[in-house]
PANU-658777 format. One record per residue (C-alpha): residue number from 0; x, y, z; chain. Coordinates in steps of 0.1 Angstrom, whole numbers, plus 5000, padded with zeros to 4 digits. Last residue first. Example, Ala and Ser with C-alpha at 12.3 -4.5 7.8 and 13.67 -1.06 7.14 Angstrom:
PANU-658777
REC|pos|x|y|z|unit
REC|1|5137|4989|5071|A
REC|0|5123|4955|5078|A
This chain:
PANU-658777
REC|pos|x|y|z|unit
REC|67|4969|5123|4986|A
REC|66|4940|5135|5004|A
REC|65|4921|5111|5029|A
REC|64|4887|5114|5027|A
REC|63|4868|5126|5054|A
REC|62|4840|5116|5081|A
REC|61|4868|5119|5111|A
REC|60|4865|5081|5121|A
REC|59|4847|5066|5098|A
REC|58|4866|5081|5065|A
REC|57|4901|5074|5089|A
REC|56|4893|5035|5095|A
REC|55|4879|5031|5061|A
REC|54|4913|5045|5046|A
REC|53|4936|5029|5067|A
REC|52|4921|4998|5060|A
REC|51|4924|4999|5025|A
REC|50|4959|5007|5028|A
REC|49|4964|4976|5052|A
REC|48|4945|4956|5029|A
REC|47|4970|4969|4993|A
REC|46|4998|4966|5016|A
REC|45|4986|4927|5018|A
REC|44|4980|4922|4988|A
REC|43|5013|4936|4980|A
REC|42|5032|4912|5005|A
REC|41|5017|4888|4988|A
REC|40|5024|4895|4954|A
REC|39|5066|4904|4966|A
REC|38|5067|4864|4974|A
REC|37|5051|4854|4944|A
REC|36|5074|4871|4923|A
REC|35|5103|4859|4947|A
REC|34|5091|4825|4943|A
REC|33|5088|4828|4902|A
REC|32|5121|4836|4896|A
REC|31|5115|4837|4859|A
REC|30|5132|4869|4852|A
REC|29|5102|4886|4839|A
REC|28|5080|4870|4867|A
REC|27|5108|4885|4891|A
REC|26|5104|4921|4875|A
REC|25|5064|4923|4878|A
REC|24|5068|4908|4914|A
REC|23|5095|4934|4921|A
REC|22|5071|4964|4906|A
REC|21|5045|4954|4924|A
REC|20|5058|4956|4954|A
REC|19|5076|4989|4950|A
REC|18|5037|5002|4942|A
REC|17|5026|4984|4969|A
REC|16|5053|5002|4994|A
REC|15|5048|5037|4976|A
REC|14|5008|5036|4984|A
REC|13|5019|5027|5022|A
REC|12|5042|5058|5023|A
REC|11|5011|5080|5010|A
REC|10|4987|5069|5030|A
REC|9|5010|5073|5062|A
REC|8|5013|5104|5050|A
REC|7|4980|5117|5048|A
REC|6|4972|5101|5078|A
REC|5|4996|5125|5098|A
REC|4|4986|5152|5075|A
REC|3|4951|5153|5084|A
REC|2|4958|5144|5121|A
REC|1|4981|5176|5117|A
REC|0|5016|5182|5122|A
């Protein structure tokens, strides 16, 4: 396995975890459990960092974009 693959999928897996995030804080505000909604935000904020992250990290590093 690659470095380019190796990134790839840890963009890819980290992607999927804000997206799962989302959905539960979108699903929780529906149901009105407002805790859990806010629970699942920041742990999507913070997905959404760590992603972010990633991706500087790897674009300084190796002067590439990740492809996903």
């Amino acid at each position: 396995m690659t470095v380019d693959e190796i990134f790839a999928k840890l963009a890819t897996h980290m992607v999927e975890g804000m997206m799962i995030h989302d959905a539960l804080m979108k699903g929780y505000d529906f149901l009105g459990l407002h805790g859990f909604a806010k629970c699942h935000e920041y742990h999507h904020i913070d997905e959404t960092k760590g992603y972010t992250c990633l991706l500087h990290f790897y674009s300084m590093r190796y002067h590439k974009l990740i492809n996903v």
